[in-house]
PQR file with spaces between the fields and no chain letter, atoms N, CA, C, O and H, PARSE charges and radii, in Angstrom:
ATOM       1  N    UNK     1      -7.355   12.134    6.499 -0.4000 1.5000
ATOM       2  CA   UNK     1      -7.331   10.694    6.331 -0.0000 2.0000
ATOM       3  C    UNK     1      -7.633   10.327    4.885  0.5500 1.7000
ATOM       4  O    UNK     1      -6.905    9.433    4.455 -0.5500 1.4000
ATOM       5  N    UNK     2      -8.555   10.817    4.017 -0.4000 1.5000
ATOM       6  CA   UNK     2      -9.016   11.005    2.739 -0.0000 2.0000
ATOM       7  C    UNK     2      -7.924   10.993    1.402  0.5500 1.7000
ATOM       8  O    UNK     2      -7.896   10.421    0.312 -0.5500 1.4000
ATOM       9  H    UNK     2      -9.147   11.543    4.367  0.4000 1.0000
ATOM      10  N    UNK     3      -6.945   12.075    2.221 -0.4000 1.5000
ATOM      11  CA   UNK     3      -6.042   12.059    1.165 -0.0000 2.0000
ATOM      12  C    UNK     3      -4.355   11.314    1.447  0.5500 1.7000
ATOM      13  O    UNK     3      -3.200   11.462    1.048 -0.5500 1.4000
ATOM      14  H    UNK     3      -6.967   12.540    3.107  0.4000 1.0000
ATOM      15  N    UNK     4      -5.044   10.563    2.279 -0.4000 1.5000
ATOM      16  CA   UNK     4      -3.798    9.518    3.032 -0.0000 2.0000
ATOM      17  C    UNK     4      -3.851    8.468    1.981  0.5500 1.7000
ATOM      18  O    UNK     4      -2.951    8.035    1.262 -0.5500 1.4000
ATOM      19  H    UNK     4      -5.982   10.443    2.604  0.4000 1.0000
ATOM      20  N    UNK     5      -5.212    8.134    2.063 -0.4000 1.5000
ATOM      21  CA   UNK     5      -5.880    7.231    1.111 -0.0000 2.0000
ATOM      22  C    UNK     5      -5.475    7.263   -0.364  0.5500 1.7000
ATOM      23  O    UNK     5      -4.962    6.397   -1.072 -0.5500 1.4000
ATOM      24  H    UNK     5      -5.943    8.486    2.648  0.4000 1.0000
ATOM      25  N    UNK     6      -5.803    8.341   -0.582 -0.4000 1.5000
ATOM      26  CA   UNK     6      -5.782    8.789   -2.176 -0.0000 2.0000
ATOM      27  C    UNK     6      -4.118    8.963   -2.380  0.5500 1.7000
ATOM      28  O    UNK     6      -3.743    9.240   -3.519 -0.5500 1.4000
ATOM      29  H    UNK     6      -6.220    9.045   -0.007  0.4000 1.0000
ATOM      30  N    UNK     7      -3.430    8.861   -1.659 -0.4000 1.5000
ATOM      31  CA   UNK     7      -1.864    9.142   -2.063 -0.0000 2.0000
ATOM      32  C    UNK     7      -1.528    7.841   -1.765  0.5500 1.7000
ATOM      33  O    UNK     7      -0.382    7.556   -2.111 -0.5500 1.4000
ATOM      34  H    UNK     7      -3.735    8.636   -0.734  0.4000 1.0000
ATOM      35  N    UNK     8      -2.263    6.801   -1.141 -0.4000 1.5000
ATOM      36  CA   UNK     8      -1.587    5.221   -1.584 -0.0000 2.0000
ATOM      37  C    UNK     8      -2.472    4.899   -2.453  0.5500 1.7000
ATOM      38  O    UNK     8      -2.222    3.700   -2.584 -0.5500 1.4000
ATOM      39  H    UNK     8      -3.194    7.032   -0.860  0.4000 1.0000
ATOM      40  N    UNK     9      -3.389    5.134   -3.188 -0.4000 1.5000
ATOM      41  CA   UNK     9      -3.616    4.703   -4.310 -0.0000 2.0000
ATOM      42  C    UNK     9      -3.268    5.380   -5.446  0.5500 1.7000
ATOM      43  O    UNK     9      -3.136    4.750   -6.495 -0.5500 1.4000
ATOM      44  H    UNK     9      -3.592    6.107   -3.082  0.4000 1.0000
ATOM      45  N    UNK    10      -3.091    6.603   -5.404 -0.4000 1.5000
ATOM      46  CA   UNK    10      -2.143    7.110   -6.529 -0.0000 2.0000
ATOM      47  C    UNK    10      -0.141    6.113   -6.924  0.5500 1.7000
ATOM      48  O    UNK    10       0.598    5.894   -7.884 -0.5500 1.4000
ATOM      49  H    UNK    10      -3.198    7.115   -4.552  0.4000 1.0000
ATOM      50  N    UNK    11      -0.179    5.912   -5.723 -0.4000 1.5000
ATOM      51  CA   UNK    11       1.614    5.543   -5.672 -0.0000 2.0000
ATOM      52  C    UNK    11       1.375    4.051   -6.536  0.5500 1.7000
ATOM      53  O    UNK    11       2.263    3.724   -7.323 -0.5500 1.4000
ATOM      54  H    UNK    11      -0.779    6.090   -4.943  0.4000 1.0000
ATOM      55  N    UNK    12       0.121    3.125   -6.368 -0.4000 1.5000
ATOM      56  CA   UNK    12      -0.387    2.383   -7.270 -0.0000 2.0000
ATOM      57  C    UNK    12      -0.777    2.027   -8.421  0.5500 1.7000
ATOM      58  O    UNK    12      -0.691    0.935   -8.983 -0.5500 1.4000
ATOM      59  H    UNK    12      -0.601    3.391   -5.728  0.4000 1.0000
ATOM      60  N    UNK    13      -1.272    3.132   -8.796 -0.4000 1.5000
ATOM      61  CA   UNK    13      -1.370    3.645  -10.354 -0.0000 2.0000
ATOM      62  C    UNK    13      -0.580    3.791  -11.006  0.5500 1.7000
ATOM      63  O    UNK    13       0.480    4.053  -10.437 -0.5500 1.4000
ATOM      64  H    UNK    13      -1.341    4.019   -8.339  0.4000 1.0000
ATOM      65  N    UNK    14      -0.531    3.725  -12.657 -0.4000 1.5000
ATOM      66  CA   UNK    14       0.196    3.585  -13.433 -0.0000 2.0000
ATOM      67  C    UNK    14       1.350    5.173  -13.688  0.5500 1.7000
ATOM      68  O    UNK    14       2.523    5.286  -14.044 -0.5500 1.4000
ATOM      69  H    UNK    14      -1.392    3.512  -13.119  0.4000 1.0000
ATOM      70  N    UNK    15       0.299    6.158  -13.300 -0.4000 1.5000
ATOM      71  CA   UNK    15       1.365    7.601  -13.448 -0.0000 2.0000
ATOM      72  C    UNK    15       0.898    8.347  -14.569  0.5500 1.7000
ATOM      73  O    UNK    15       1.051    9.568  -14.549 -0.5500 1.4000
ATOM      74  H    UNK    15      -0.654    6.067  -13.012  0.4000 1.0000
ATOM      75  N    UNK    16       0.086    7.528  -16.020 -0.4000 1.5000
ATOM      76  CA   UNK    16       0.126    7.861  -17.663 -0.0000 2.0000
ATOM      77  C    UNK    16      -0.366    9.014  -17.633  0.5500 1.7000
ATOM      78  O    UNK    16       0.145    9.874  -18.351 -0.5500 1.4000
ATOM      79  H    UNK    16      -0.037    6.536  -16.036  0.4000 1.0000
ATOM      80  N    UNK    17      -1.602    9.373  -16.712 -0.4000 1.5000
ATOM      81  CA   UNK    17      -2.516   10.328  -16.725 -0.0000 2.0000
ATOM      82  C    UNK    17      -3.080   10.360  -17.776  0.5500 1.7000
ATOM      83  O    UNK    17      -2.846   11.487  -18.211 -0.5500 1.4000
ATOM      84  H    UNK    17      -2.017    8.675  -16.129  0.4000 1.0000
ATOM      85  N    UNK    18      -4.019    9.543  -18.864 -0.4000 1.5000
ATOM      86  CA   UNK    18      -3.489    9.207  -20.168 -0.0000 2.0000
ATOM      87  C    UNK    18      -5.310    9.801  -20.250  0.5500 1.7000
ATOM      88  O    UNK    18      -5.809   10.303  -21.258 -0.5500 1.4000
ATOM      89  H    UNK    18      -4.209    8.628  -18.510  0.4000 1.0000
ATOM      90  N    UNK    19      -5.974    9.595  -19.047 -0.4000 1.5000
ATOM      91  CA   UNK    19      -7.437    9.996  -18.699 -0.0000 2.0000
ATOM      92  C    UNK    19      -9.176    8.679  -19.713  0.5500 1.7000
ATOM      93  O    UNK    19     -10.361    8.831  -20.009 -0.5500 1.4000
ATOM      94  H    UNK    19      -5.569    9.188  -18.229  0.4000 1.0000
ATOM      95  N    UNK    20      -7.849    7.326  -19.829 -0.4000 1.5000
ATOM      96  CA   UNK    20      -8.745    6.875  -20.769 -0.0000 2.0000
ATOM      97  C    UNK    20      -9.899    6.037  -19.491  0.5500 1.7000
ATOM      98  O    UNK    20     -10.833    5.340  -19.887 -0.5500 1.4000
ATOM      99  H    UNK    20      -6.886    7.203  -19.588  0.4000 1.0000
ATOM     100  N    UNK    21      -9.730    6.174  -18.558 -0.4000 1.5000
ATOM     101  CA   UNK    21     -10.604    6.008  -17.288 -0.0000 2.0000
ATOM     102  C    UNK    21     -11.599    6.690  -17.779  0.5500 1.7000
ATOM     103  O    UNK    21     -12.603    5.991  -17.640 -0.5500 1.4000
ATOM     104  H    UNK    21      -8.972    6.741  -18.237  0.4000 1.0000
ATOM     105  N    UNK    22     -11.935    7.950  -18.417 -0.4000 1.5000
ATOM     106  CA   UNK    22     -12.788    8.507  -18.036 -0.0000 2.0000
ATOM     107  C    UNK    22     -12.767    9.663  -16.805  0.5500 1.7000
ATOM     108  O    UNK    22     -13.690   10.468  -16.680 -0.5500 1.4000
ATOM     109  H    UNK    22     -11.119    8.518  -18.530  0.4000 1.0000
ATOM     110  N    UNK    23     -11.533    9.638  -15.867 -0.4000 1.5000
ATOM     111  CA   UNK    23     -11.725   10.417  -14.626 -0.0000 2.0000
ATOM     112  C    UNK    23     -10.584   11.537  -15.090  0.5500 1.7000
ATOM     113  O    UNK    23     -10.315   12.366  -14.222 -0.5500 1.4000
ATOM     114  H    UNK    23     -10.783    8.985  -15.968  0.4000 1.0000
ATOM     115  N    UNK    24     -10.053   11.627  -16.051 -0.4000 1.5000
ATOM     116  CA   UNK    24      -8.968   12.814  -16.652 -0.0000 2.0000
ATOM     117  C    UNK    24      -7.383   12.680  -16.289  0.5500 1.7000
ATOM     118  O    UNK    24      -6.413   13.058  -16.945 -0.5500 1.4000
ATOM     119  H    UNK    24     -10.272   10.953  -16.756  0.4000 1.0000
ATOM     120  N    UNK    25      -7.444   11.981  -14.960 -0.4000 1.5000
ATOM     121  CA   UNK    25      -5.884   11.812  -14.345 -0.0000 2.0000
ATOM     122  C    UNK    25      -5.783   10.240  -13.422  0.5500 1.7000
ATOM     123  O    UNK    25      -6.640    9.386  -13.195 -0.5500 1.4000
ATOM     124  H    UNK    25      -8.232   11.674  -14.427  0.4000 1.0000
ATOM     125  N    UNK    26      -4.943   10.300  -13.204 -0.4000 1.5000
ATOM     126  CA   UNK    26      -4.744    9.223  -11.758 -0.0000 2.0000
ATOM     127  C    UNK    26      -5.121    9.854  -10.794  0.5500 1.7000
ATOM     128  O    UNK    26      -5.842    9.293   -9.970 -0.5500 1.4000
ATOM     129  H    UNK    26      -4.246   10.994  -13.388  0.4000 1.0000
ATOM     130  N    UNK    27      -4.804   10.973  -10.657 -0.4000 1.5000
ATOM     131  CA   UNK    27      -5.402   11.285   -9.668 -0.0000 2.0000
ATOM     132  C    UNK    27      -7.064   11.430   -9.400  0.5500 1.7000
ATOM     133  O    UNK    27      -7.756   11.214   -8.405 -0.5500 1.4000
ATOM     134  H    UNK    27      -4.219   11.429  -11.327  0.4000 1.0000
ATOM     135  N    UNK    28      -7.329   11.835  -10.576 -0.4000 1.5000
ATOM     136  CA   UNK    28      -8.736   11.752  -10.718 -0.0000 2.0000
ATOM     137  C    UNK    28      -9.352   10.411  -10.355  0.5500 1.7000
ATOM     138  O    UNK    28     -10.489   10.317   -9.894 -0.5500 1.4000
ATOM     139  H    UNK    28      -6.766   12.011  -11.385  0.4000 1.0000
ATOM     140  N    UNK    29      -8.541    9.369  -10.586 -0.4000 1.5000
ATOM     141  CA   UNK    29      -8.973    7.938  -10.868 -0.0000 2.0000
ATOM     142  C    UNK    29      -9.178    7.532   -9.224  0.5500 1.7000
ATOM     143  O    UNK    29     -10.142    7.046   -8.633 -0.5500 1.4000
ATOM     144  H    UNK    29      -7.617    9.446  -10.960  0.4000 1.0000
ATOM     145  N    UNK    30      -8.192    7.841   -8.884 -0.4000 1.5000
ATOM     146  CA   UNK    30      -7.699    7.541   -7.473 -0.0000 2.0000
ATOM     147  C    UNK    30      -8.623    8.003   -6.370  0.5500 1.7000
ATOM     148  O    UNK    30      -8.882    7.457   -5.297 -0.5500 1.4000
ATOM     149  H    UNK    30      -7.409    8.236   -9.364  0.4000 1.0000
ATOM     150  N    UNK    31      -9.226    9.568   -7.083 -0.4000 1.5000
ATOM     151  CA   UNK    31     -10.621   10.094   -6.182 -0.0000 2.0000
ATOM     152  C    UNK    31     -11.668    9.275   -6.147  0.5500 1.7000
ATOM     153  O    UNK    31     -12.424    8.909   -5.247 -0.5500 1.4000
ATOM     154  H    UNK    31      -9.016   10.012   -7.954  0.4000 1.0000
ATOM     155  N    UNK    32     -11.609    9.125   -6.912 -0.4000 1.5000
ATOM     156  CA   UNK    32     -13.244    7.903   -7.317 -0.0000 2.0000
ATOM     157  C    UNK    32     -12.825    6.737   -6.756  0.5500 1.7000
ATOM     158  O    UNK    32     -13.539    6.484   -5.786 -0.5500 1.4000
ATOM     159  H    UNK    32     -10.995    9.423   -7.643  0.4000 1.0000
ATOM     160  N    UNK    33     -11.998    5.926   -6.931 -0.4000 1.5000
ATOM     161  CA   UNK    33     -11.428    4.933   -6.192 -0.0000 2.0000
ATOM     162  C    UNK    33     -11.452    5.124   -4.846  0.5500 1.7000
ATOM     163  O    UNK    33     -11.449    4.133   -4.115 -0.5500 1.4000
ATOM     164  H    UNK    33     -11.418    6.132   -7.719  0.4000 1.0000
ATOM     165  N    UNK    34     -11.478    6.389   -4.316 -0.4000 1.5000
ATOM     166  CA   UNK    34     -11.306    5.996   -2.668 -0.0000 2.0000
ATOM     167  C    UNK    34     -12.905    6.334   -2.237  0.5500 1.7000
ATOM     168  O    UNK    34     -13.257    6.339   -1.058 -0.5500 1.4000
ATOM     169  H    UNK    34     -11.480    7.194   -4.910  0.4000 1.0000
ATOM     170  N    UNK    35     -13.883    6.633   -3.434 -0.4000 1.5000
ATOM     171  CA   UNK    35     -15.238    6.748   -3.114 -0.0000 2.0000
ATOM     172  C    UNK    35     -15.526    5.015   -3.095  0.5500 1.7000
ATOM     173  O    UNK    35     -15.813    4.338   -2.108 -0.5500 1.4000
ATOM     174  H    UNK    35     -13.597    6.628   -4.392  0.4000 1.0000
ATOM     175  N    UNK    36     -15.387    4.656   -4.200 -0.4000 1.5000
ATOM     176  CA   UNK    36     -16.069    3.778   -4.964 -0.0000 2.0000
ATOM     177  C    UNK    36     -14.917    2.750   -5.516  0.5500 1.7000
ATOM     178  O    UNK    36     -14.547    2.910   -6.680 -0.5500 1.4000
ATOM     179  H    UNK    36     -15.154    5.206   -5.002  0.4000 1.0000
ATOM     180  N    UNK    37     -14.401    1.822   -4.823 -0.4000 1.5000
ATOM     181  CA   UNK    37     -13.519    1.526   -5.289 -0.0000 2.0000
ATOM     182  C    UNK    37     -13.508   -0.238   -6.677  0.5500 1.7000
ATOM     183  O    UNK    37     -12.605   -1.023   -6.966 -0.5500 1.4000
ATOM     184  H    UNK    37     -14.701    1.692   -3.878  0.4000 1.0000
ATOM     185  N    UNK    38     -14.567   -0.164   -7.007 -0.4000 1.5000
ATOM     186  CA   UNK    38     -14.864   -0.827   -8.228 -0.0000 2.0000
ATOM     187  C    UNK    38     -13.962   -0.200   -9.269  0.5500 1.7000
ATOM     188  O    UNK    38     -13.067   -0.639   -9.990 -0.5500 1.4000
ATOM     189  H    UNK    38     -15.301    0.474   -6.772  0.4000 1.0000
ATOM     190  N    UNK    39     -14.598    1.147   -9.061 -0.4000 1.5000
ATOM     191  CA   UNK    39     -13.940    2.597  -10.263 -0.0000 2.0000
ATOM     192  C    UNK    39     -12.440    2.007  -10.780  0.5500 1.7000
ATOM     193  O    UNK    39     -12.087    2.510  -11.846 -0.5500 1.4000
ATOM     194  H    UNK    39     -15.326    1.504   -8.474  0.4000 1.0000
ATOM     195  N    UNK    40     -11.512    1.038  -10.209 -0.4000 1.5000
ATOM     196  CA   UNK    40     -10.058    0.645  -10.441 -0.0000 2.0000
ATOM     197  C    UNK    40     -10.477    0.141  -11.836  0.5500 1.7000
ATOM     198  O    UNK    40      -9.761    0.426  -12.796 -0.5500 1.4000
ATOM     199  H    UNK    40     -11.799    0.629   -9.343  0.4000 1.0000
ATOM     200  N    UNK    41     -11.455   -0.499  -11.984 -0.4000 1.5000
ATOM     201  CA   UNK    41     -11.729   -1.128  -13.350 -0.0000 2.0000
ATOM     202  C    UNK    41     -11.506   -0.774  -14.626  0.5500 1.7000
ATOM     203  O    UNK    41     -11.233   -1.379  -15.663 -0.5500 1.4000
ATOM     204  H    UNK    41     -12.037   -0.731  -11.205  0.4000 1.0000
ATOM     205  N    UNK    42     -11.761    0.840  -14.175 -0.4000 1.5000
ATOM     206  CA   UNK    42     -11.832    2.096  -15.359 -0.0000 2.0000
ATOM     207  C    UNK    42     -10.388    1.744  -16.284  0.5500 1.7000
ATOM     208  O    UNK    42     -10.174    1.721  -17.495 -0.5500 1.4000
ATOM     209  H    UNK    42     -11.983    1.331  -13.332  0.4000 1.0000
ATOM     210  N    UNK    43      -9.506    1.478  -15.042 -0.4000 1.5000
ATOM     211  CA   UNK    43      -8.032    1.584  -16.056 -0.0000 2.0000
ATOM     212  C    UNK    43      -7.882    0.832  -16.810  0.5500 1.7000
ATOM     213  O    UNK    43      -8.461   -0.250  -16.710 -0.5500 1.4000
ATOM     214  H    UNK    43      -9.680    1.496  -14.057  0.4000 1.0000
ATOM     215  N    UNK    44      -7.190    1.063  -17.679 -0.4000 1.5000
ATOM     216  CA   UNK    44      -6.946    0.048  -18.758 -0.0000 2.0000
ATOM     217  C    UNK    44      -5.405   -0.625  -18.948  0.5500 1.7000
ATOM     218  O    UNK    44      -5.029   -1.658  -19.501 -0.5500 1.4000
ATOM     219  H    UNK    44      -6.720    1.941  -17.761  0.4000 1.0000
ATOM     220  N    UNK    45      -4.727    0.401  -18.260 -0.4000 1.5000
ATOM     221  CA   UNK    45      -3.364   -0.016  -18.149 -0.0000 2.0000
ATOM     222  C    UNK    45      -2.843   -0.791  -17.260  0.5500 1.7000
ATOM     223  O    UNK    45      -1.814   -1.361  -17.623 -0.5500 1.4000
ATOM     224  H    UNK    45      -5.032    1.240  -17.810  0.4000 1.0000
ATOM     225  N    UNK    46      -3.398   -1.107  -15.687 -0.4000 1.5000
ATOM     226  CA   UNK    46      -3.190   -1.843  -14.970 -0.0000 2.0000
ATOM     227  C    UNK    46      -3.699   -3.398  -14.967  0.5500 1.7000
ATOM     228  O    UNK    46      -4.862   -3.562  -15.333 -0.5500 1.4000
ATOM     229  H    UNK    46      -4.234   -0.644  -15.393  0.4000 1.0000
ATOM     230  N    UNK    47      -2.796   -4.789  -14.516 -0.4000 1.5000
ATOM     231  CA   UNK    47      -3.085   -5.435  -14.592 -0.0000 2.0000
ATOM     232  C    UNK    47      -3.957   -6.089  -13.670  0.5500 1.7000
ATOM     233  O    UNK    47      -4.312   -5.237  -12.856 -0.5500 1.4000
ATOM     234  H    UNK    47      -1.851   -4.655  -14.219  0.4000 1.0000
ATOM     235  N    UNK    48      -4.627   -7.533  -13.328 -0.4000 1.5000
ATOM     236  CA   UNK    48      -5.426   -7.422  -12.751 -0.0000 2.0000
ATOM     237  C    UNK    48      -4.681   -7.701  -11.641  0.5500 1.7000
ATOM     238  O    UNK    48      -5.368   -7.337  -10.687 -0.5500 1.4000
ATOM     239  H    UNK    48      -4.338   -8.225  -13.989  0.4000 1.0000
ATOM     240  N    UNK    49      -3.793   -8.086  -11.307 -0.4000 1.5000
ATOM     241  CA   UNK    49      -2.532   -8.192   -9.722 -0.0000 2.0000
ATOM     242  C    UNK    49      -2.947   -6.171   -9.092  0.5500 1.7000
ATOM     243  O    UNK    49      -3.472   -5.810   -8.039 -0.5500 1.4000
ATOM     244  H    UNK    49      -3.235   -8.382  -12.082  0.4000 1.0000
ATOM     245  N    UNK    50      -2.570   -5.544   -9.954 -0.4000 1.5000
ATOM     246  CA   UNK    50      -2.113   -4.278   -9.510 -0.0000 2.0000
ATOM     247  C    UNK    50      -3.688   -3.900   -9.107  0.5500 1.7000
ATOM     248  O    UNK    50      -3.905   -3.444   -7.984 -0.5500 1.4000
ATOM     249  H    UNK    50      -2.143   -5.838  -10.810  0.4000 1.0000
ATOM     250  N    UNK    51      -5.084   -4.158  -10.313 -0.4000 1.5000
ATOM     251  CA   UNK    51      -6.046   -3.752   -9.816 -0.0000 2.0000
ATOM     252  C    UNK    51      -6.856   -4.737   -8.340  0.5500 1.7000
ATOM     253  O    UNK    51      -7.926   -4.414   -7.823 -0.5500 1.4000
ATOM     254  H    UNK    51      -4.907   -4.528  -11.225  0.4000 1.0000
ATOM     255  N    UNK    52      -6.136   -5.746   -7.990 -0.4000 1.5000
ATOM     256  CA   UNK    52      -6.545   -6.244   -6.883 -0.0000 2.0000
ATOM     257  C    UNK    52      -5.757   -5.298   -5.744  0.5500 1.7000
ATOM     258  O    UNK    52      -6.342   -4.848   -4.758 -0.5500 1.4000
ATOM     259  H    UNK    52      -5.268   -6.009   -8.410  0.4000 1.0000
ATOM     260  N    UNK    53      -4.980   -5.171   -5.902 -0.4000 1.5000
ATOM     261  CA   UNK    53      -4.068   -4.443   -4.912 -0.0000 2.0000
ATOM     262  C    UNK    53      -3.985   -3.142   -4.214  0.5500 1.7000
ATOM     263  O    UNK    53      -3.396   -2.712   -3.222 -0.5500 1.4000
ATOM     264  H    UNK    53      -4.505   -5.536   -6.703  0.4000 1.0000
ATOM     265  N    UNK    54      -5.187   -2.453   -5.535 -0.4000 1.5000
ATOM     266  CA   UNK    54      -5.675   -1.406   -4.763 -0.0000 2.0000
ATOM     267  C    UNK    54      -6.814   -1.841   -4.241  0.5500 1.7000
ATOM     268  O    UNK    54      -6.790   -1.625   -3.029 -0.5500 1.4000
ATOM     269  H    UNK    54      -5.665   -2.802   -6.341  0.4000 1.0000
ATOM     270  N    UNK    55      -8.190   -2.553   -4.709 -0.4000 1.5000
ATOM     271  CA   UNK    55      -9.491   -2.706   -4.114 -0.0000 2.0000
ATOM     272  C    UNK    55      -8.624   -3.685   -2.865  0.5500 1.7000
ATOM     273  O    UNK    55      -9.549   -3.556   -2.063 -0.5500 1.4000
ATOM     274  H    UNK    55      -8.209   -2.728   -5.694  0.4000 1.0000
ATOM     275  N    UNK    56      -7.809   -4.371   -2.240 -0.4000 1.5000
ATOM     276  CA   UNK    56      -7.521   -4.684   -1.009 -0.0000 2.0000
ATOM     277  C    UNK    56      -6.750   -3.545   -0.188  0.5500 1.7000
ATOM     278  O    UNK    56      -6.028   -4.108    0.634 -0.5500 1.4000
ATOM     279  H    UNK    56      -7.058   -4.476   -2.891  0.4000 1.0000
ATOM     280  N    UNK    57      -6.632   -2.114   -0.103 -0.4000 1.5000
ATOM     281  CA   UNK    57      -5.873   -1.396    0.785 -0.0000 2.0000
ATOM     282  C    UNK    57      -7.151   -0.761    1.076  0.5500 1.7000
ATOM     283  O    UNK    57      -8.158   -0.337    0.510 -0.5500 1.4000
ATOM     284  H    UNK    57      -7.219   -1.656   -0.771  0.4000 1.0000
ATOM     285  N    UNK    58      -6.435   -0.950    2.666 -0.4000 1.5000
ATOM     286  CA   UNK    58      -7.485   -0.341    3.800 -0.0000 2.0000
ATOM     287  C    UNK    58      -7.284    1.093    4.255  0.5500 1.7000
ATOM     288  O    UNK    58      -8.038    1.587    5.093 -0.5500 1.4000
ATOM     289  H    UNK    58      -5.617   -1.295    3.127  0.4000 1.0000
């Protein structure tokens, strides 16, 4: 179920892997996000539509 999660919030993310989150990847980003999902903040590339859009998926 964990990584059900983490593969709709990856498909959300920008893709850059660019790691300026701090978490090294999207995917990385996306782990922390399905802990802690404030963590969307980290990005810098997403806008705030896209970062609402993940903190609302259930």
């Amino acid at each position: 179920m964990e990584s059900k999660k983490i593969d709709r919030i990856i498909k959300l993310l920008p893709g850059r892997n660019c790691g300026a989150c701090g978490f090294g990847s999207c995917r990385g980003l996306a782990r922390a996000v399905s802990d802690n999902p404030e963590a969307v903040y980290n990005c810098v590339t997403l806008g705030p539509e896209e970062k609402d859009s993940i903190l609302n998926l259930k």
